[in-house]
N, C-alpha and C positions, 0 to 999 in steps of 0.2 A: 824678716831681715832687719836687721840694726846697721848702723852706722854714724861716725860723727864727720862734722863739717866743719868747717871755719867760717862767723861771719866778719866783720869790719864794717864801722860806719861810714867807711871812705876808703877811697882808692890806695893809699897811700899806706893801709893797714894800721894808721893809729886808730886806739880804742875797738881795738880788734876782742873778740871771745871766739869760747867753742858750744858749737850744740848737739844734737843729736837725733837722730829720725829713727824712728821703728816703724815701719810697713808694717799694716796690720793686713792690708788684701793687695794683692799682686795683680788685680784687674780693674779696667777702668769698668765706673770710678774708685781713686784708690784712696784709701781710707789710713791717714797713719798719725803718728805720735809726735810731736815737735818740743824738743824740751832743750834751751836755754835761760839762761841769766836769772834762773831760780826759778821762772815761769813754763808751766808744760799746757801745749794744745791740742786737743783733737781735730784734726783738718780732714775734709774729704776736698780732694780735688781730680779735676778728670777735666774730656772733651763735652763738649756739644755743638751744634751746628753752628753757630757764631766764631767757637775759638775755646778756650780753654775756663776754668773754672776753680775758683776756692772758696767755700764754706768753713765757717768755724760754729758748728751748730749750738756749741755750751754759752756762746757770748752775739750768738745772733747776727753776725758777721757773713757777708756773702759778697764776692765782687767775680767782674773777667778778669782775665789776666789774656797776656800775648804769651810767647814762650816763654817756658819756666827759666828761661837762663835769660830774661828781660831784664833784670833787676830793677833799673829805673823807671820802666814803664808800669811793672808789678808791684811797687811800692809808693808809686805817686797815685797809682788807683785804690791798693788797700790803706792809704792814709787817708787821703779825700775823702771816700766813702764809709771809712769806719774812724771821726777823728779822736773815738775813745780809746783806742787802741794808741798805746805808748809807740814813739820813735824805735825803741829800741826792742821790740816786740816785735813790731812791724818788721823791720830787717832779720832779726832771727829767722822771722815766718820765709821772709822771700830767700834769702840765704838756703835755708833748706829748702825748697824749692828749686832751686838753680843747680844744688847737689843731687836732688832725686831725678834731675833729666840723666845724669850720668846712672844712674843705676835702672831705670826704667826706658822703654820706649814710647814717650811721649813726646 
């Protein structure tokens, strides 16, 4: 399954883009493709007994997250904990994310 999203760096929708998810597995954990702002990432994310979860295994990247449609709580933890990871990466990441709870039951 493919799909594209809309992120924004703020509410207000300025410096807004688009990206795009490709599901590569339909069960947790779900394993897919994240590709804006000329940047694409492999992400596996899913449950475990704490709460939820995403890995970015090509950049070494792993944090919790709350619900996928947390945006600020999911991008104050994958900034904090990965601050190699660009601003605007970072929100692509959670962006799609907050799109994939609408196409998944998670």
């Amino acid at each position: 399954m493919t799909f594209d999203y809309c992120c924004s760096k703020n509410l207000s929708g300025k410096a807004s883009w688009k990206g795009q998810v490709r599901l590569i597995t339909e069960v947790d954990p779900y394993e897919l493709t994240v590709t804006a702002r000329n940047s694409s990432f492999h992400i596996i994310c899913g449950t475990y007994t704490h709460g939820h979860f995403l890995c970015i295994p090509d950049l070494g990247v792993s944090t919790p997250l709350a619900a996928l449609n947390d945006t600020f709580w999911n991008l104050e933890q994958l900034t904090i904990n990965n601050p190699d990871l660009s601003e605007p990466d970072a929100i692509s990441i959670i962006c799609a994310l907050k799109a994939l709870k609408s196409h998944l039951a998670i």
